[in-house]
C-alpha positions as CSV (number, residue, x, y, z in Angstrom):
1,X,28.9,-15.9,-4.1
2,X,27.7,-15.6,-0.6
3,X,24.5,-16.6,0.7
4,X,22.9,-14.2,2.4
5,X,20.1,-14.8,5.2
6,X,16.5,-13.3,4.0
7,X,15.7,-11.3,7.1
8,X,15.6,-13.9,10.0
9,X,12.7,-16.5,7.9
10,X,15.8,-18.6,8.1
11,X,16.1,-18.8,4.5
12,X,19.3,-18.5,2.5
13,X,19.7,-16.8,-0.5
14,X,22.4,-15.8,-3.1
15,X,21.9,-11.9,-4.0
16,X,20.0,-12.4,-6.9
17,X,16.8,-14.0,-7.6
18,X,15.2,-15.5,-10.7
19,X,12.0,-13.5,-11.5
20,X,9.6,-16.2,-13.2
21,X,7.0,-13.7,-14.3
22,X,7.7,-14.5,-18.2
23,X,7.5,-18.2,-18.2
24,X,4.2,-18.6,-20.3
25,X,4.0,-15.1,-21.7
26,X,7.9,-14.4,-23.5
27,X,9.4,-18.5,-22.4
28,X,7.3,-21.3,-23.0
29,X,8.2,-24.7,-21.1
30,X,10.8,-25.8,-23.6
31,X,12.6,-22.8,-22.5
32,X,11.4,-22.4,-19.2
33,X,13.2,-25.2,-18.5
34,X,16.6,-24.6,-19.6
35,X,16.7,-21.3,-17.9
36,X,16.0,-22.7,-14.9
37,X,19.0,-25.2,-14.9
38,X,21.0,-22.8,-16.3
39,X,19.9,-20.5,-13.2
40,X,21.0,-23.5,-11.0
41,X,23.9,-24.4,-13.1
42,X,25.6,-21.5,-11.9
43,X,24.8,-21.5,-8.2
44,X,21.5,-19.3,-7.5
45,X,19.0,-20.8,-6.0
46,X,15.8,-18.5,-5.4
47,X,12.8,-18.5,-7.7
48,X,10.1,-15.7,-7.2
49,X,6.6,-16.5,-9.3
50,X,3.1,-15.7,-8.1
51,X,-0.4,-17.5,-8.6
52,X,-1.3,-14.9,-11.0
53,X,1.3,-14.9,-13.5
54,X,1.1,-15.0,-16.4
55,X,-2.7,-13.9,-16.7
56,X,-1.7,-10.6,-18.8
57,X,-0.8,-12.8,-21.6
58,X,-3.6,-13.6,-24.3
59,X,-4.7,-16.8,-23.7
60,X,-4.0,-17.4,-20.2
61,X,-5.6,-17.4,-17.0
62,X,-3.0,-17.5,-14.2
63,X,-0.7,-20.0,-13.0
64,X,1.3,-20.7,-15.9
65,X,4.3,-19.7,-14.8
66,X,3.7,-22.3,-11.1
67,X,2.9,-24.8,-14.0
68,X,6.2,-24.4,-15.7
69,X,8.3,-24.3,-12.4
70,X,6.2,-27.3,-11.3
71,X,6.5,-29.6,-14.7
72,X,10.6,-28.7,-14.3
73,X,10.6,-29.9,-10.7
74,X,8.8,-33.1,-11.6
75,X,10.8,-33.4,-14.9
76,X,14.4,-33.1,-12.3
77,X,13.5,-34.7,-8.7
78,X,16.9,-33.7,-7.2
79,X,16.2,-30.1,-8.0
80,X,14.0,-29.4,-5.5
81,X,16.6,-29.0,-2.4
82,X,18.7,-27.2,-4.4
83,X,16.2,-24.0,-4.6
84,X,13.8,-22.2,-2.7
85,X,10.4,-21.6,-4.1
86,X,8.8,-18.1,-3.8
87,X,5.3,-17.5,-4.7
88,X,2.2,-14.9,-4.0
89,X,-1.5,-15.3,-3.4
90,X,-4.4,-12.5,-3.5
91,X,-4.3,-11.3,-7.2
92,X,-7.7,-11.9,-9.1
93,X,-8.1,-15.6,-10.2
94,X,-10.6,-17.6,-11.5
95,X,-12.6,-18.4,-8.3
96,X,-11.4,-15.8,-5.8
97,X,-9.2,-12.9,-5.3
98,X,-7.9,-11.4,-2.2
99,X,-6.3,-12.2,1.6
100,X,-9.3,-13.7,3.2
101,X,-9.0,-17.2,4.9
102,X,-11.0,-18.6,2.8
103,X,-9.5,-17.9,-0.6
104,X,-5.8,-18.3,1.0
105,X,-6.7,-21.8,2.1
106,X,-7.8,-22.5,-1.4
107,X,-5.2,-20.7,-3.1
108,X,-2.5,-22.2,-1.8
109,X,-3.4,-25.7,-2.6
110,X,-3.8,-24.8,-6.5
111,X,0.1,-23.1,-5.8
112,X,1.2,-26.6,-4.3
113,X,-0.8,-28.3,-6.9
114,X,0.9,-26.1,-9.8
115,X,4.4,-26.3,-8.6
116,X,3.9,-30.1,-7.9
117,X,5.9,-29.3,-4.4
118,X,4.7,-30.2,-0.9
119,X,5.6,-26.9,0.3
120,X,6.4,-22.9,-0.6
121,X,9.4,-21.5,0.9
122,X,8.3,-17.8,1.0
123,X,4.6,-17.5,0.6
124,X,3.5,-13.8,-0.1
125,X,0.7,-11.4,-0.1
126,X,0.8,-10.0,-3.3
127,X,-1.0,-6.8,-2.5
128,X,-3.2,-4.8,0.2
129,X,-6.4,-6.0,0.9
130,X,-8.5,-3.5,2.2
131,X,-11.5,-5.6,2.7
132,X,-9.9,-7.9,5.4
133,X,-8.2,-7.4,8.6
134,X,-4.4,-7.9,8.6
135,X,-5.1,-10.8,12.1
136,X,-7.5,-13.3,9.5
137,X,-5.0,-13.0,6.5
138,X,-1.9,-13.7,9.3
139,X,-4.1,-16.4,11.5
140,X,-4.5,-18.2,7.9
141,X,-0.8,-18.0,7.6
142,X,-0.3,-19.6,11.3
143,X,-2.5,-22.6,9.9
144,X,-0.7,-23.1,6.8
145,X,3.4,-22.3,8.6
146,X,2.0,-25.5,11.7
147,X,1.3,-27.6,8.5
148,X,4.3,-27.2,7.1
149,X,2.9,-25.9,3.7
150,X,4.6,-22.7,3.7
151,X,7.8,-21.9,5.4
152,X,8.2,-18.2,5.6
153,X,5.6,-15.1,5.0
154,X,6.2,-12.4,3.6
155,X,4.4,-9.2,1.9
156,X,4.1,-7.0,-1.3
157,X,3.4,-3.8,-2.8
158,X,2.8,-2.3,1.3
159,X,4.0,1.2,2.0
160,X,5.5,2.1,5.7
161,X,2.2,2.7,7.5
162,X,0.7,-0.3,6.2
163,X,3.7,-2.2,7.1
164,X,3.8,-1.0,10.4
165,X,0.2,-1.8,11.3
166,X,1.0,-5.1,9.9
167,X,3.6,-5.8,12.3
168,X,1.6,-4.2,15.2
169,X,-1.2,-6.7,14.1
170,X,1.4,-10.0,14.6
171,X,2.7,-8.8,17.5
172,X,-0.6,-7.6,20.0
173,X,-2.0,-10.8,18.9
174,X,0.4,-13.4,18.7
175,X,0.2,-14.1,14.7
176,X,3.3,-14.4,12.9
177,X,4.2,-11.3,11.3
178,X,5.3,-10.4,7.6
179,X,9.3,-11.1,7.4
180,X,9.8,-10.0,3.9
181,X,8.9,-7.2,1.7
182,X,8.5,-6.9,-2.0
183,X,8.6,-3.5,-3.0
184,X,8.9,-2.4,-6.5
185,X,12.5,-0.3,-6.7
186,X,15.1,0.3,-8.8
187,X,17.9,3.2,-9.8
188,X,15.2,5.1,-11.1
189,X,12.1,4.1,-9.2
190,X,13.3,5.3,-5.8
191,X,10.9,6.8,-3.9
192,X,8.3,4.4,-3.3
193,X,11.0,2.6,-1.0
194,X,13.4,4.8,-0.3
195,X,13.0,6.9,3.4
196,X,10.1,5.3,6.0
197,X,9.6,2.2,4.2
198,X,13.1,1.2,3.6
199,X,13.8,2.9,7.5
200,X,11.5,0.5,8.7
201,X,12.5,-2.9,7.3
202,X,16.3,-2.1,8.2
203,X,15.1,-1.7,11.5
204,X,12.7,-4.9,12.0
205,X,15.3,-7.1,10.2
206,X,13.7,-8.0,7.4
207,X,14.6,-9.8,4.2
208,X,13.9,-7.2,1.0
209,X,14.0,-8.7,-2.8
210,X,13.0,-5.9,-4.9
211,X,10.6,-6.8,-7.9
212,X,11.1,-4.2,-11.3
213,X,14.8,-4.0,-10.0
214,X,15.9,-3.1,-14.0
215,X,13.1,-0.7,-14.5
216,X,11.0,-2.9,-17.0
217,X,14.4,-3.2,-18.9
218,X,15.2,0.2,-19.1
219,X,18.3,0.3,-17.3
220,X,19.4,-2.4,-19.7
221,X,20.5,0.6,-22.0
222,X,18.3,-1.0,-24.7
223,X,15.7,2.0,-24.7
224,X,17.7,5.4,-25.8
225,X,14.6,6.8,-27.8
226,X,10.7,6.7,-28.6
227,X,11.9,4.6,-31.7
228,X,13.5,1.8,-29.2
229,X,9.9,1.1,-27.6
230,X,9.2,-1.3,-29.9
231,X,12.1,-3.6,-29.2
232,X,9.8,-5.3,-26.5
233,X,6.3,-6.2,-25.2
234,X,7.3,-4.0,-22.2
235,X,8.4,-1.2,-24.2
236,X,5.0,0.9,-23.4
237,X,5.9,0.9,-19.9
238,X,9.4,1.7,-20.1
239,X,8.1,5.5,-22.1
240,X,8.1,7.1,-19.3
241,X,11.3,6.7,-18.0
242,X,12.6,8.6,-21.5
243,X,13.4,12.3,-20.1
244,X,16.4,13.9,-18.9
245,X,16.7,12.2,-15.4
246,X,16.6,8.5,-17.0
247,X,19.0,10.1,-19.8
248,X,21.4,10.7,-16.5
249,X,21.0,7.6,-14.6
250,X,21.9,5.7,-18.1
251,X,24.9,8.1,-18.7
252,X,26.2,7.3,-14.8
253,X,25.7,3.8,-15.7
254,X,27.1,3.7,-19.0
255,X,30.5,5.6,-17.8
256,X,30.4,2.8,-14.6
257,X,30.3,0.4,-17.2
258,X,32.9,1.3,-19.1
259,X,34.9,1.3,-16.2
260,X,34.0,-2.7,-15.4
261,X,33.8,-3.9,-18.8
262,X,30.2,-4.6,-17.4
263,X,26.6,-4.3,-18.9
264,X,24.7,-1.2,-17.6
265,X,22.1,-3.7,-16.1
266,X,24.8,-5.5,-14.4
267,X,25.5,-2.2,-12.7
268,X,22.0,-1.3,-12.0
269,X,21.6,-4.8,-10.4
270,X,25.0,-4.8,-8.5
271,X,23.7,-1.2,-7.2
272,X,20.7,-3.0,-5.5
273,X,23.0,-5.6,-4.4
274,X,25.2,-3.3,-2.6
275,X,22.2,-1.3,-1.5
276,X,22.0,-1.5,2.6
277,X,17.8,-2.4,2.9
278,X,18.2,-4.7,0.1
279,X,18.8,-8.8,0.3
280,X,18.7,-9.4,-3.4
281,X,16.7,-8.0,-6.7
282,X,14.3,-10.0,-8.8
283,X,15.3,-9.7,-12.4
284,X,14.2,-11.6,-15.3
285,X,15.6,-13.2,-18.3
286,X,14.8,-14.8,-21.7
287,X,17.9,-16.6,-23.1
288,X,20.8,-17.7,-21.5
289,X,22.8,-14.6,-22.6
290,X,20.4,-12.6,-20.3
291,X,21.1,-15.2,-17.5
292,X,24.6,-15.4,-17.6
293,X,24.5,-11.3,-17.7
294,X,22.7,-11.6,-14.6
295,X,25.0,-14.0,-13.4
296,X,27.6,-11.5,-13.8
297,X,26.0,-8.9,-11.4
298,X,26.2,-10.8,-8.3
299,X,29.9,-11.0,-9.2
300,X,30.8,-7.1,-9.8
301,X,31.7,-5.1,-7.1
302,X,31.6,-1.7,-7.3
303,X,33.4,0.7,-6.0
304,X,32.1,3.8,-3.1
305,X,32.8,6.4,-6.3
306,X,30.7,3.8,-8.7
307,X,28.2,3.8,-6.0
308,X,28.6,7.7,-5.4
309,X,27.7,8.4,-9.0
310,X,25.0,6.2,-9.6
311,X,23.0,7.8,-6.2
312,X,23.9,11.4,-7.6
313,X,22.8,10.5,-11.1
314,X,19.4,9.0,-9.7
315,X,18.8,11.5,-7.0
């Protein structure tokens, strides 16, 4: 596997990253752990969490999933050069929510504190906020990058305009400006990226890891029915992707397959790795038979009539 640059943060990546959102929710520590060096074990070496995760789960409150990254770095000291932590700040938490200075400044420690690290490789803002200007959410960012604390920004969940005005914001005032985007995107879930957006951070040069890159697990193949749902806490999500367009994108990838001796999600992730607009997806795993199926995507290359079908199929 190559590395591949992350826009120009300076950063390095191999074209898949390891999306930590189920550590306390579906992997407790025990397993957290052995995912992780697994992950390692095999050569990647990019870890995307966020503050907030895994709040959804009953129980929690946010920052379990830091907690688990952090107890694994602590538990395996020579880890830590060997990956590059990604987290996001601005999702509600107890305390404070948002992009302000203030709750940045705060935020961040509780990240560092969590992850038991003395700094966060890609540090991102996990969604809009409206109620404060784009220059105090970057000037925070200038503070914590001369500190060393963080050492790349990035953003999440922006569409092209708000993008743009970011960018405009960093550059009129001499902040340092957003060099990575989140967006959610996927065979199926196309047009939220796809066109200005994707235009855009082609053009500015920067790094894209695509969160939701197997569509909740529907491109998996594992969902073929209403009956399948229950297979999974994220079955209710993936219901909507049952009709006769997701019926053709798994048919494109099932025939692809075939012709790889491949999983369908290795396809759907090798899609996004060949993408042009893409450095690497975020995908997710469980047990190690997930990971070394992710593992396997970075490795297939498909062909321009594998990649022809699959863009007809999800057109």
């Amino acid at each position: 596997m190559a590395l591949r640059p992350l826009g120009d943060t300076g950063l390095r990546i191999e074209p898949l990253v390891f999306g930590a959102n189920v550590f306390g929710w579906t992997v407790d520590q025990k397993g957290g752990f052995d995912l992780l060096d697994t992950f390692v074990d095999a050569g990647l070496n990019a870890i995307d969490t966020a503050d907030v995760y895994s709040a959804w789960a009953p129980g929690n409150q946010g920052g379990e999933s830091e907690t688990v990254i952090g107890n694994w770095l602590k538990a395996n000291p020579g880890k830590r050069e060997k990956v590059l932590i990604f987290t996001k700040v601005g999702s509600p938490m107890p305390g404070g929510k948002g992009l302000s200075e203030r709750w940045i400044m705060r935020a961040v420690e509780d990240s560092l504190r969590r992850l038991q690290t003395d700094r966060i490789d890609l540090y991102q803002s996990h969604w809009l906020d409206p109620d404060t200007p784009y220059a105090e959410t970057l000037g925070a960012y200038a503070k914590l990058l001369q500190a060393g604390k963080i050492r790349a920004i990035g953003a999440s969940n922006l569409n092209a305009a708000q993008l743009a005005e970011a960018l405009r914001v960093a550059r009129e005032n001499g902040l340092p400006a957003y060099r990575t985007l989140q967006p959610e995107y996927n065979l199926y879930d196309r047009s939220g990226y796809d066109g200005d957006l994707r235009d855009l951070c082609i053009r500015e040069k920067l790094g894209v890891i695509t969160y939701y890159s197997l569509a909740s697990g529907f491109l998996s193949g594992k969902y073929r029915s209403e009956a399948d749902l229950a297979q999974s806490p994220r079955g209710a999500r993936v219901k909507r992707y049952l009709n006769p367009r997701g019926e053709r994108i798994l048919a494109a990838l099932d025939a692809v397959a075939a012709r790889h001796a491949a999983a369908p999600a290795e396809v759907a992730l090798a899609w996004l790795i060949a993408r042009e607009g893409v450095t690497a997806p975020i995908a997710s795993a469980t047990n190690r038979r997930q990971l070394a199926s992710l593992v396997n995507a970075t490795r297939l290359e498909l062909s321009p009539d594998d990649i022809a079908a699959l863009d007809t199929a999800s057109e």
